[in-house]
N, C-alpha and C positions, 0 to 999 in steps of 0.2 A: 295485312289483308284489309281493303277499304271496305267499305258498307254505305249502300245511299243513305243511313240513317246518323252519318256523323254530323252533318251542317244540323239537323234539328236540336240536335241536343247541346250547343254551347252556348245557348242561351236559353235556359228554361222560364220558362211562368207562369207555372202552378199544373194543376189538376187540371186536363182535360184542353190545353194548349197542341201546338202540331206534334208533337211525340206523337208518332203511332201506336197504336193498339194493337192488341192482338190478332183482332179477325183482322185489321189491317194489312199484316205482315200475310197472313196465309192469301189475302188478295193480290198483293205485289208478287208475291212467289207464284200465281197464278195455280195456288192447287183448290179453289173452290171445285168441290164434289171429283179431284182427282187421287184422291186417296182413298176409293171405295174396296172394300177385300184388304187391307192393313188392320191393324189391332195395334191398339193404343192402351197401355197403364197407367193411370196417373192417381198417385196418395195423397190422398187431405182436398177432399171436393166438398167436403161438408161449408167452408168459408174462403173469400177472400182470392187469391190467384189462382186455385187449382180447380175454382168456378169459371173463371174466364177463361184459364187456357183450354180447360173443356169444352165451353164454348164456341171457341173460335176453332179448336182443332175438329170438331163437329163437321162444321162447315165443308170439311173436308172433302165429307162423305167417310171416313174411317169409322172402324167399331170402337166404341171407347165402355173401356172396364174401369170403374173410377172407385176408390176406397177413401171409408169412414170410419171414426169408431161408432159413430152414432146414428145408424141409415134414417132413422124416423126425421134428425136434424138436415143430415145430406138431403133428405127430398124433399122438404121442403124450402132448403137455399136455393136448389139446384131448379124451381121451377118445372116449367116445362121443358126443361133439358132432360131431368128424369122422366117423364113420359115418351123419348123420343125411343123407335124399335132401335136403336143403335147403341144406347147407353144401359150398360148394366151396371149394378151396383152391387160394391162387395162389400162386406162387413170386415174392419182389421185394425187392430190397437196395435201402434206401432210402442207402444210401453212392452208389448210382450214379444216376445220371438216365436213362443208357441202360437197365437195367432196371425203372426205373420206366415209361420209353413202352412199355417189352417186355410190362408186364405190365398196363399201362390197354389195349393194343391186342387181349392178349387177353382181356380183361374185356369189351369193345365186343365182339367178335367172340360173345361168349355171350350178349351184354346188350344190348337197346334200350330198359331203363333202369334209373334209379338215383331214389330216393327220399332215401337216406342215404348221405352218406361221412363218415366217421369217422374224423378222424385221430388215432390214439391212440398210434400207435407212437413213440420215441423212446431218446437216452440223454443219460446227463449224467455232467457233470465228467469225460471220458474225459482219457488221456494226449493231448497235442498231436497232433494230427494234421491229414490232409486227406481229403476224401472224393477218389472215383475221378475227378474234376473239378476237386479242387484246391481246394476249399473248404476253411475249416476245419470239424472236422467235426460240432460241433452244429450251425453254421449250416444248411450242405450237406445235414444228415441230416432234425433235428427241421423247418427252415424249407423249405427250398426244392425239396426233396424233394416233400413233403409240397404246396405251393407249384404244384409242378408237374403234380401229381394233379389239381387244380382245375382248372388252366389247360384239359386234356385232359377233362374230365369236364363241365364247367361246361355246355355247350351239353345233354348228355344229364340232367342235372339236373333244366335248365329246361324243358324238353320234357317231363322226367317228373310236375311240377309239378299240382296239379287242385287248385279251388276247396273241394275240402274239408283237402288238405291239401298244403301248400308243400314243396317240397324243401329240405332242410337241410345245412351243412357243418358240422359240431361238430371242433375245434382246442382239442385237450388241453393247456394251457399248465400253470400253475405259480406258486405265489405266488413262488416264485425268479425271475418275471420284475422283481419288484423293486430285483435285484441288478442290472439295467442294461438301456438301454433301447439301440437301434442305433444301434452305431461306424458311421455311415455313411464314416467314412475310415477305417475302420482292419476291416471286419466281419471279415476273416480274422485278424484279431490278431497282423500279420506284426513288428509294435512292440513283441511280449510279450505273451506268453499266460498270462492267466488265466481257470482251468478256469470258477471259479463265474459270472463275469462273462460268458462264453462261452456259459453255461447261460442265465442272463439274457437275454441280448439274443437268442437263439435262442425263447423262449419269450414274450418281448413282440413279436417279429416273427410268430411264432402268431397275438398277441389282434390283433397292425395289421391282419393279414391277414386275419382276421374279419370285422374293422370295415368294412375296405377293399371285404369279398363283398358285404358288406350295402349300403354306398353305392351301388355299380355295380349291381347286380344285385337288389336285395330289392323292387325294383317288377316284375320280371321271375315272381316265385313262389319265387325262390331267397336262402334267408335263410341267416345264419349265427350263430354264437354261439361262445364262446370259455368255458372253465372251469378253476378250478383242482379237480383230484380230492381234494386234502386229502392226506392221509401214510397209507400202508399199504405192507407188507412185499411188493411188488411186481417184486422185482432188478434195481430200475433203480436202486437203492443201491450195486450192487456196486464202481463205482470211490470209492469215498466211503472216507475212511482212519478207521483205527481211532478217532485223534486227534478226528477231526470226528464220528463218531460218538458218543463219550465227551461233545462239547460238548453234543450235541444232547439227550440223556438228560438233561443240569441244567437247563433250559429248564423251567418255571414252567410242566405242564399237558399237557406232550407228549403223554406216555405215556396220559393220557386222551384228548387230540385222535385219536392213532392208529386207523386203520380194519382190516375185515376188507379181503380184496380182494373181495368180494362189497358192501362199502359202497362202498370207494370207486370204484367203476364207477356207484354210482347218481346222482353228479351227472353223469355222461356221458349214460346213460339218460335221466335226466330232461330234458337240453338236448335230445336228439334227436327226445324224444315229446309233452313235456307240453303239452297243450292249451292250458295258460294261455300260452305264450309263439308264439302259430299268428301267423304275420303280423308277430311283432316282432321280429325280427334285432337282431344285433348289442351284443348283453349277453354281459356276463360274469358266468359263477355260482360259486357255488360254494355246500357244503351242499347244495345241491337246493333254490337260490332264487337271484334276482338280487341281485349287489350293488354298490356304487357305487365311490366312491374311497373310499382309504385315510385315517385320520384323521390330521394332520399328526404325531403321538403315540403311533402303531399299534405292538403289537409284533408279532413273529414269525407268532404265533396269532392275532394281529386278520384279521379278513374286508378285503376290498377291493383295488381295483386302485392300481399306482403312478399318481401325478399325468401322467406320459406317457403313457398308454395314450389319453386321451382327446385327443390331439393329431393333428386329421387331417391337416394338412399334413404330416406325416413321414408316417403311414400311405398315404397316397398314394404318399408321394417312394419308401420301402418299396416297395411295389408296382409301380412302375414301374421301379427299381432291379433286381428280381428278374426281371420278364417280359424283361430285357437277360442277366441271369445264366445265365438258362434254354435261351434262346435258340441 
């Protein structure tokens, strides 16, 4: 599948060069103020891309429900976006599950429906822990949190679904989903915990769960798609050590790869809207195009998915695994 946005991105240079943006992307798709009467989900508005893609999906004219754990932090990033009559703001700690049904219930209670959910919130590399369930806590947070949102929302999706345009899950993953696919014996890492590996398999459990919406449900009107955003200064760096930072800087290109956080929100945008992928679920982008596996020889900066990603017997096993976790 081509994308006008492929010639931009083989030559990057730096923050704020011709990559598009996010409002970008909703003006090239031409839906400035044609998504008026849709309803929009998006977790983790309080910083960073799920500020911009709010932003730009605004634009739209759609209703957007956006979740924090901290609304007093959310509204104040969020600007005058939170003052807009279009934007509400819900309160929801993705550490717990019980505030996540607390706060899809009162999402229903305002809502009879949903066009987009967006899952965009996350963290990575944190210190060892467990969410309030006893997860560890990428899994708990970025996967099954997250996970869980679906489970509760899925039926209002499908309902919300019309022939001219299908209802969408977009699962904010990570080229770090490379670093490991799911310890189905081990997902809490009670055998030793490592962060980045933790990171990994939280974020290939994203793209299974994608894959997984799209088997079950993409003949339903309800499709999904999975993307990496690319690297921008978004503070979800913040447990990341000086040391690994330092690594990251001699890396051959970075510093050109690097996004605004107004770029890197436009492959989220673009999963969520673009016309070219209406009806075909279950890709993964990244740049603001689809793209395939990784070449056996990829470095760091190469495009593509790990060799597991396209493995739907685990993404199954995944998914059924979870609807047990959640439960």
């Amino acid at each position: 599948m081509s994308s006008r946005y492929v010639a931009v991105h083989t030559s990057p240079k730096g923050p704020g060069d011709a990559r598009p943006t996010a409002l970008q992307i909703i003006e090239d798709e031409q839906l400035t103020g044609k998504l008026i009467g849709k309803v929009v989900f998006i977790t983790g508005c309080s910083s960073g891309l799920g500020i911009q893609t709010a932003r730009a999906l605004l634009a739209t004219g759609a209703t957007l429900y956006l979740t924090a754990r901290n609304l007093e932090k959310a509204h104040s990033a969020l600007g005058d976006l939170a003052e807009n009559k279009n934007v509400h703001l819900l309160e929801m700690d993705l550490n717990s599950l019980s505030s996540v049904r607390s706060c899809a219930a009162l999402f229903l209670s305002k809502s009879s429906s949903l066009s987009l959910l967006i899952c965009n919130a996350g963290v990575m590399v944190p210190p060892e822990g467990r969410t309030a369930d006893g997860f560890e806590t990428q899994f708990g947070t970025n996967h099954l949190a997250h996970f869980l949102l679906v489970q509760l929302f899925k039926d209002t999706l499908i309902a919300s679904a019309t022939t001219k345009m299908s209802s969408r899950v977009i699962m904010l993953s990570s080229s770090g989903h490379r670093m490991s696919e799911v310890q189905f014996d081990d997902y809490n890492f009670d055998e030793g915990y490592d962060a980045w590996k933790a990171y990994g398999q939280s974020k290939t459990a994203m793209i299974w769960t994608a894959n997984e919406i799209e088997r079950r449900y993409g003949s339903t009107g309800l499709h999904a798609y999975s993307l990496n955003p690319g690297m921008s200064a978004s503070g979800l760096q913040k447990n990341v050590t000086a040391d690994m930072m330092e690594e990251w800087s001699q890396v051959p290109g970075l510093q050109e790869a690097f996004k605004s956080q107004e770029q890197g929100a436009a492959t989220t945008v673009w999963a969520a809207v673009a016309q070219a992928l209406e009806g075909q679920g279950g890709q993964y982008t990244e740049n603001c195009q689809v793209v395939g596996e990784m070449a056996a020889d990829a470095g760091p900066l190469d495009p593509g998915y790990a060799p597991w990603v396209s493995d739907s017997e685990k993404a199954q096993k995944l998914y059924e695994l979870s609807l047990k976790l959640i439960s």
